[in-house]
ChimeraX commands (.cxc) that place a marker at each C-alpha (Angstrom):
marker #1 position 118.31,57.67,95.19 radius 0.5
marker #1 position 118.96,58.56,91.68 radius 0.5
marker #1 position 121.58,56.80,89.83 radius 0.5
marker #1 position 123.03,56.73,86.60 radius 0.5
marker #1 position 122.83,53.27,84.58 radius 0.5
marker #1 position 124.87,53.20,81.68 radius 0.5
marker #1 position 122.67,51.74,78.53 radius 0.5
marker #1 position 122.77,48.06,78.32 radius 0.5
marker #1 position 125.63,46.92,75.65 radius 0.5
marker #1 position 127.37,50.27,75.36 radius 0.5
marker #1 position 130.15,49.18,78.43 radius 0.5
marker #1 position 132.80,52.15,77.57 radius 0.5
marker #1 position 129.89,55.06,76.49 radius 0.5
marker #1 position 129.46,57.99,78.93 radius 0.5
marker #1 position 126.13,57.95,77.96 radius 0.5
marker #1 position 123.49,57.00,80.82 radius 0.5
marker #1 position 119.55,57.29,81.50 radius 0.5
marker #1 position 117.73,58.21,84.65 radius 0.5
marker #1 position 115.89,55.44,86.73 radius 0.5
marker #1 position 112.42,55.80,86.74 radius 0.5
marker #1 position 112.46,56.23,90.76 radius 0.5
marker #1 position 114.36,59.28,90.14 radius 0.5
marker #1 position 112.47,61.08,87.50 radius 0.5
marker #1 position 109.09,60.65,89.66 radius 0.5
marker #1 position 111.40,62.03,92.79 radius 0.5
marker #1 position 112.53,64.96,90.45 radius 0.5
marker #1 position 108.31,65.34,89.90 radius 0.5
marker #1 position 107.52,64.65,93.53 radius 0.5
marker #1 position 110.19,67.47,94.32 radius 0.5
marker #1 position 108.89,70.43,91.39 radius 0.5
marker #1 position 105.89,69.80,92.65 radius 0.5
marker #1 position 106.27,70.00,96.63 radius 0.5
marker #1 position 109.04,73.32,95.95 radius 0.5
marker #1 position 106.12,75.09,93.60 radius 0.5
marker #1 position 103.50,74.62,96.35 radius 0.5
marker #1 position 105.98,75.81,98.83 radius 0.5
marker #1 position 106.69,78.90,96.59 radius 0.5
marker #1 position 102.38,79.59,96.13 radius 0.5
marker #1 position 102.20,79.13,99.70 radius 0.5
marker #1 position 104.53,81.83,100.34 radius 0.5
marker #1 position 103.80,83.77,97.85 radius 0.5
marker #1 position 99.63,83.78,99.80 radius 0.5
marker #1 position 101.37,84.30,103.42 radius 0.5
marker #1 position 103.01,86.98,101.94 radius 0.5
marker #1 position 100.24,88.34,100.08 radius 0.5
marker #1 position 97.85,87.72,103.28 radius 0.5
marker #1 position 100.96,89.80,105.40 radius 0.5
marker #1 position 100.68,92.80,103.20 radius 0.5
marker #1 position 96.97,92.90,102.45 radius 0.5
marker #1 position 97.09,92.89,106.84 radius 0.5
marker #1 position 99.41,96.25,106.57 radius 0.5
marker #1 position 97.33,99.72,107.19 radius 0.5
marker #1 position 95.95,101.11,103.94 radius 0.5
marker #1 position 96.93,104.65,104.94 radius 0.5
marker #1 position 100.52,103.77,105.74 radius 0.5
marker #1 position 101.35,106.91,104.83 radius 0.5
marker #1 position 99.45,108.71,107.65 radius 0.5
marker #1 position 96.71,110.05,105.15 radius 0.5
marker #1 position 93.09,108.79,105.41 radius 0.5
marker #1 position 91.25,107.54,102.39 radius 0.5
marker #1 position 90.50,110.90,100.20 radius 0.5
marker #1 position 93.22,112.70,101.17 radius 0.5
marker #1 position 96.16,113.84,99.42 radius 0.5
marker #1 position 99.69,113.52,100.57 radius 0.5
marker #1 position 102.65,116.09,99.53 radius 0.5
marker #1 position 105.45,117.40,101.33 radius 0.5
marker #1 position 104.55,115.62,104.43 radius 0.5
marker #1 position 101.16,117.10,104.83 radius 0.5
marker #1 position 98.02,115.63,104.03 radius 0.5
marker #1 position 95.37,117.15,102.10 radius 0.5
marker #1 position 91.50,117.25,101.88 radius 0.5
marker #1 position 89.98,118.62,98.85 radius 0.5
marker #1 position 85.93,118.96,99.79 radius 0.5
marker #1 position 83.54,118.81,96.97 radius 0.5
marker #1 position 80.85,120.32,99.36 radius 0.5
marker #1 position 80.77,123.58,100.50 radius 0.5
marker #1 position 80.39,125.81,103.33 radius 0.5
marker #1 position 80.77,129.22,105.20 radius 0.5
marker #1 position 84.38,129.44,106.64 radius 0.5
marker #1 position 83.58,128.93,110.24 radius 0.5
marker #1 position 81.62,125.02,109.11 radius 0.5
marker #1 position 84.67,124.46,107.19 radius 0.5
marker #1 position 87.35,124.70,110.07 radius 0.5
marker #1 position 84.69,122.62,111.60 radius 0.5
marker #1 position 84.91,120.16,109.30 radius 0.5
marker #1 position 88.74,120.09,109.32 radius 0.5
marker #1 position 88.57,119.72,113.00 radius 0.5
marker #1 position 86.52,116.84,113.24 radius 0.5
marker #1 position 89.06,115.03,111.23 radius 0.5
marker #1 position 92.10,116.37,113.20 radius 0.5
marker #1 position 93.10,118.76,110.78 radius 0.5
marker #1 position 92.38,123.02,110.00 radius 0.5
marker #1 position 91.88,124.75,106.93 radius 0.5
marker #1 position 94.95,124.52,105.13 radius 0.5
marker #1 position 98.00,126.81,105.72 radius 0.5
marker #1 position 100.16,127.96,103.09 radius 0.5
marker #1 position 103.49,128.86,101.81 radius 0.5
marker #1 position 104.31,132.05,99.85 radius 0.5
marker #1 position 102.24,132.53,96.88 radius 0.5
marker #1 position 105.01,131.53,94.60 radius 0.5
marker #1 position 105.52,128.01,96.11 radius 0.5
marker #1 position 101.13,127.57,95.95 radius 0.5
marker #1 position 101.57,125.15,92.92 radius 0.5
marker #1 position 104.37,122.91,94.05 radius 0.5
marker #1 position 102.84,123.01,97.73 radius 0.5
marker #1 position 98.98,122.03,96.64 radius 0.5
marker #1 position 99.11,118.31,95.33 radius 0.5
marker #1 position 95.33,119.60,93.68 radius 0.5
marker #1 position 94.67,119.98,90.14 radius 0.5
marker #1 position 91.40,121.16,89.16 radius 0.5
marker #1 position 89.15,124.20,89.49 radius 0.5
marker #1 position 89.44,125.86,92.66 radius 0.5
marker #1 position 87.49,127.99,94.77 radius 0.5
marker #1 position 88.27,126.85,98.32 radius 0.5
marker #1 position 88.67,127.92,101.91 radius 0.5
marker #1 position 91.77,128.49,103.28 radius 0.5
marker #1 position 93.13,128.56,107.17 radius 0.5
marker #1 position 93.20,132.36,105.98 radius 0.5
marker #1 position 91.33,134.79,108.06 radius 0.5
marker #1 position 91.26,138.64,109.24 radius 0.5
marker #1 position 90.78,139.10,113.12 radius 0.5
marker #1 position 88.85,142.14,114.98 radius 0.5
marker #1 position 92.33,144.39,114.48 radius 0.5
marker #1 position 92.16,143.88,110.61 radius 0.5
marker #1 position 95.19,141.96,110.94 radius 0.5
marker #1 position 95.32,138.48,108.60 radius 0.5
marker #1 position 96.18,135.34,110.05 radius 0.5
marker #1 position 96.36,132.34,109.87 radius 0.5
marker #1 position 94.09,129.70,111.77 radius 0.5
marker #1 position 97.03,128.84,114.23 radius 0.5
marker #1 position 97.70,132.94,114.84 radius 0.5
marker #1 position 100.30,133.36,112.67 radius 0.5
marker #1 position 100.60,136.81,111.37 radius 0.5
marker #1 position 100.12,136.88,107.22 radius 0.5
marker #1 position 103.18,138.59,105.77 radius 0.5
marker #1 position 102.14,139.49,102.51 radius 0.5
marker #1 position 98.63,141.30,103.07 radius 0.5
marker #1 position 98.69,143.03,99.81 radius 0.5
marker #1 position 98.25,139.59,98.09 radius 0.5
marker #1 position 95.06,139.47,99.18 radius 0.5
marker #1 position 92.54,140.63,96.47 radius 0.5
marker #1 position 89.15,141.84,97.93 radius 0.5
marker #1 position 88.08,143.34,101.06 radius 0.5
marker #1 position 86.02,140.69,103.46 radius 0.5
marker #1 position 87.59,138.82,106.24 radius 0.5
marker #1 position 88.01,135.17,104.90 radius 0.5
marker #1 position 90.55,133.66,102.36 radius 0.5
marker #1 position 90.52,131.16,99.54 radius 0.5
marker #1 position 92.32,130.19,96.66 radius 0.5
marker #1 position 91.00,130.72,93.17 radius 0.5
marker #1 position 91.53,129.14,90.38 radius 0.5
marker #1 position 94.87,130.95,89.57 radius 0.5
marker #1 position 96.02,130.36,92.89 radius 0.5
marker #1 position 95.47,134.09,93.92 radius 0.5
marker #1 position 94.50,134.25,97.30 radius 0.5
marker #1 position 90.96,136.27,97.67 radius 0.5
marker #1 position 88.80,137.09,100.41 radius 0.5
marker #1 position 85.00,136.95,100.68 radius 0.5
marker #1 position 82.26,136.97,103.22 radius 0.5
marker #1 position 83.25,134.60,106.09 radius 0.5
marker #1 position 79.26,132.87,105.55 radius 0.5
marker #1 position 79.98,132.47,101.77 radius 0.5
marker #1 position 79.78,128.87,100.37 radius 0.5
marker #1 position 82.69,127.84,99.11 radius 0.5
marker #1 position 84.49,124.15,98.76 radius 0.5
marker #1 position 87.45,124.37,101.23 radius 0.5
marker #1 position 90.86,122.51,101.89 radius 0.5
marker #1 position 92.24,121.22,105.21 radius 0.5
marker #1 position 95.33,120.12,106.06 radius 0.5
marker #1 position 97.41,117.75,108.58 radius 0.5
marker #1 position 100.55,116.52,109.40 radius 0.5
marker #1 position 101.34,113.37,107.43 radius 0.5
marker #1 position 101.75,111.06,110.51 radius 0.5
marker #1 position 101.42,107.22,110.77 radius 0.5
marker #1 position 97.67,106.46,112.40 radius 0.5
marker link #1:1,2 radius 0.2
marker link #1:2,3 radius 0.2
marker link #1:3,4 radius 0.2
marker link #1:4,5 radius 0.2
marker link #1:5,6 radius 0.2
marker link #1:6,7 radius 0.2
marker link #1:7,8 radius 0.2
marker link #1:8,9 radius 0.2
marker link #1:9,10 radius 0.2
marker link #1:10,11 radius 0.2
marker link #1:11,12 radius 0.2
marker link #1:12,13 radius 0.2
marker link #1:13,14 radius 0.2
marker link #1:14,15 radius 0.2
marker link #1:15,16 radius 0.2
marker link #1:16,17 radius 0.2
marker link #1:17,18 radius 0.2
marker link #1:18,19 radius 0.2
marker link #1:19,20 radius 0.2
marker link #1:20,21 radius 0.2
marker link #1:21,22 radius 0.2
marker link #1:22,23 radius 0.2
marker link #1:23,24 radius 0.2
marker link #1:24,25 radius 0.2
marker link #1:25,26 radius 0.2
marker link #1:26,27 radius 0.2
marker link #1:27,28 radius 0.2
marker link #1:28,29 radius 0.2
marker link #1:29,30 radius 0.2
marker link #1:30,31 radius 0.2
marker link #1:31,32 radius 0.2
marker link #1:32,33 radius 0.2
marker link #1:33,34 radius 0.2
marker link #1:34,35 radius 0.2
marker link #1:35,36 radius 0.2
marker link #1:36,37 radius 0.2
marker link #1:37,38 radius 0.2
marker link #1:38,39 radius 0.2
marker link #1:39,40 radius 0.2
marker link #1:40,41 radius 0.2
marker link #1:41,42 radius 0.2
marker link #1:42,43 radius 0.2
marker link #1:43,44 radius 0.2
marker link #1:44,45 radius 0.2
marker link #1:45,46 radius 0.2
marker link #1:46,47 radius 0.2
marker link #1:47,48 radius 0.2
marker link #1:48,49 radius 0.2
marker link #1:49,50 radius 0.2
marker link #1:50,51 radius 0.2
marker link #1:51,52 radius 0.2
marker link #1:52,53 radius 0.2
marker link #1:53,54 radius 0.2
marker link #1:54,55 radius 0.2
marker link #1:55,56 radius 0.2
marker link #1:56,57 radius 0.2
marker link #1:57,58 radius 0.2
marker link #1:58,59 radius 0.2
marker link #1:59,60 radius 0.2
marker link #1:60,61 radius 0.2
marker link #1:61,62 radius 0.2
marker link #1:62,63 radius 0.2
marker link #1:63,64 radius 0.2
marker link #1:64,65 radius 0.2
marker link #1:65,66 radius 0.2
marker link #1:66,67 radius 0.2
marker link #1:67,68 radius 0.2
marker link #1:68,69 radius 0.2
marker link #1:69,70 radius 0.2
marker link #1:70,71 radius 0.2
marker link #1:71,72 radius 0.2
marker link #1:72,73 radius 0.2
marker link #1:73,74 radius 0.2
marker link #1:74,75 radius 0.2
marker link #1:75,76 radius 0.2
marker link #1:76,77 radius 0.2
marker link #1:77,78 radius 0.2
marker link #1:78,79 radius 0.2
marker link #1:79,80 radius 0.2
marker link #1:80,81 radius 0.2
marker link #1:81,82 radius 0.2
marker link #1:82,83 radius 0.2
marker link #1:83,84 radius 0.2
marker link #1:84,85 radius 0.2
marker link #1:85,86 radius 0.2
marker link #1:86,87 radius 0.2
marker link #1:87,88 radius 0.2
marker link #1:88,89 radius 0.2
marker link #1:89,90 radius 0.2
marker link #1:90,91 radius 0.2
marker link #1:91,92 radius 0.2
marker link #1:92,93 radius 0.2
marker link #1:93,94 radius 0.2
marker link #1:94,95 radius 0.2
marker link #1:95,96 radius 0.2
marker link #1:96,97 radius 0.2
marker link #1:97,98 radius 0.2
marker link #1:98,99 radius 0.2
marker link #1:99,100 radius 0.2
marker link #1:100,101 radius 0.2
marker link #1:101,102 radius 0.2
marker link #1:102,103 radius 0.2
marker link #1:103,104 radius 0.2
marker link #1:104,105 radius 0.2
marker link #1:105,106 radius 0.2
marker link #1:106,107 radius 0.2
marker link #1:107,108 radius 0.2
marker link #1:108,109 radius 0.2
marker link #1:109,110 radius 0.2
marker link #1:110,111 radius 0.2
marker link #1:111,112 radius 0.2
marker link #1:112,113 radius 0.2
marker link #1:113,114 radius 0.2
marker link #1:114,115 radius 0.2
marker link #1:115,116 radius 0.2
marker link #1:116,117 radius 0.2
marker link #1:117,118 radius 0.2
marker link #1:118,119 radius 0.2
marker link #1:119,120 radius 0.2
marker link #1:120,121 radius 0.2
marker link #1:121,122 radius 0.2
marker link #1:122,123 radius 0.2
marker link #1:123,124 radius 0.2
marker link #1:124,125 radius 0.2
marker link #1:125,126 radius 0.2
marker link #1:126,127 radius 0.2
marker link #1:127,128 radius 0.2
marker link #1:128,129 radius 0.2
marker link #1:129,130 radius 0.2
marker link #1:130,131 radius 0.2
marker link #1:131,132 radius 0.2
marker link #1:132,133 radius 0.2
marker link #1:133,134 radius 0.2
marker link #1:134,135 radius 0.2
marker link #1:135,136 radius 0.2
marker link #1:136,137 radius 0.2
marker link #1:137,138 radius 0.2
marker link #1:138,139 radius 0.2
marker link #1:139,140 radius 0.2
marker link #1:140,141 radius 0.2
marker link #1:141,142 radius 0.2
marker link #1:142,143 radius 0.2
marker link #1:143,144 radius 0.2
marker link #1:144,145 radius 0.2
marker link #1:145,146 radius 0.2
marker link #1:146,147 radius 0.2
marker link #1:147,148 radius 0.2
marker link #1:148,149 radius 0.2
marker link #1:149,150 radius 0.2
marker link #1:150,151 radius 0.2
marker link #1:151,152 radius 0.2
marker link #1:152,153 radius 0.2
marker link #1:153,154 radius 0.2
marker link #1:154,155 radius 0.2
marker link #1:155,156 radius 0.2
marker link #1:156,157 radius 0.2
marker link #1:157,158 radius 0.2
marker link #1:158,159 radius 0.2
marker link #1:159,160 radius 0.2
marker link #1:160,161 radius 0.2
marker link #1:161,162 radius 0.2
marker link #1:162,163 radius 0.2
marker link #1:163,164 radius 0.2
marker link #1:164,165 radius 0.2
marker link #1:165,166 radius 0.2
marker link #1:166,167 radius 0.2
marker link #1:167,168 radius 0.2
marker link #1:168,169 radius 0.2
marker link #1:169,170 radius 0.2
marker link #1:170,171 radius 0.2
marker link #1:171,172 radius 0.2
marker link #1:172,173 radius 0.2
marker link #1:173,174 radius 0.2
marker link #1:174,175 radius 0.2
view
């Protein structure tokens, strides 16, 4: 136990030392309470390190923004290999907003030139890859059947076996 021991001779002082017992208990105890604290802090650590990388729902690569997740490919391919490729990874070519929103909407920011979920059917009609009906046809610069963004975020159309780069797109769920 630690005591106070008033200094030999000095009867009425207030002054006092520490025993020795106590300062090595005061030791014993910083040293026991800091290897308590570094073995939390590694549990902790070791907790969190445990925790999914993508706990967002997006896989390594991908971009998240406005609870989609995004796929930027640095390959490319005709239209039809790039849904492909969106489908193998539980995802389509990406679907967009109105043209105005593009830049808020696409978490991407360097040149593009990629496939979107755009496309025109038999009846000349564009849609997009889940059937939705395009609105706005006349924003559509060119005359082929397949979509993609430029680099001004115009959406243009071109041969469906063109090789472009393309985007896909998926909900933002947890895996």
């Amino acid at each position: 136990m630690c005591v106070q021991e008033s200094f030999p001779g000095h009867a009425g002082d207030s002054s006092f030392r520490t025993s020795p017992v106590c300062k090595y208990l005061v030791v014993l105890g910083a040293i026991i309470m800091g290897g308590t604290i570094i073995g939390l802090g590694a549990a902790l650590a070791e907790v969190i390190r445990k925790q999914p990388l993508a706990a967002s729902g997006c896989p390594d690569g991908w971009f998240r923004n406005r609870g989609k997740c995004y796929y930027f490919s640095k390959d490319e391919l005709s239209w039809n290999d790039s849904q492909s490729f969106c489908l193998s990874c539980a995802a389509s070519l990406a679907g967009i907003g109105r043209q105005q929103e593009l830049d808020s909407e696409l978490p991407y920011r360097g040149s593009l030139d990629h496939w979107i979920g755009l496309q025109r059917d038999t009846g000349g009609i564009w849609r997009w890859i889940n059937g939705t009906k395009f609105d706005h046809p006349s924003e559509i610069q060119g005359g082929a059947d397949c979509a993609y963004l430029d680099e001004d975020l115009n959406i243009n159309s071109s041969g469906c076996s063109t090789q472009r780069k393309w985007v896909c797109s998926k909900p933002d769920t947890p895996q």
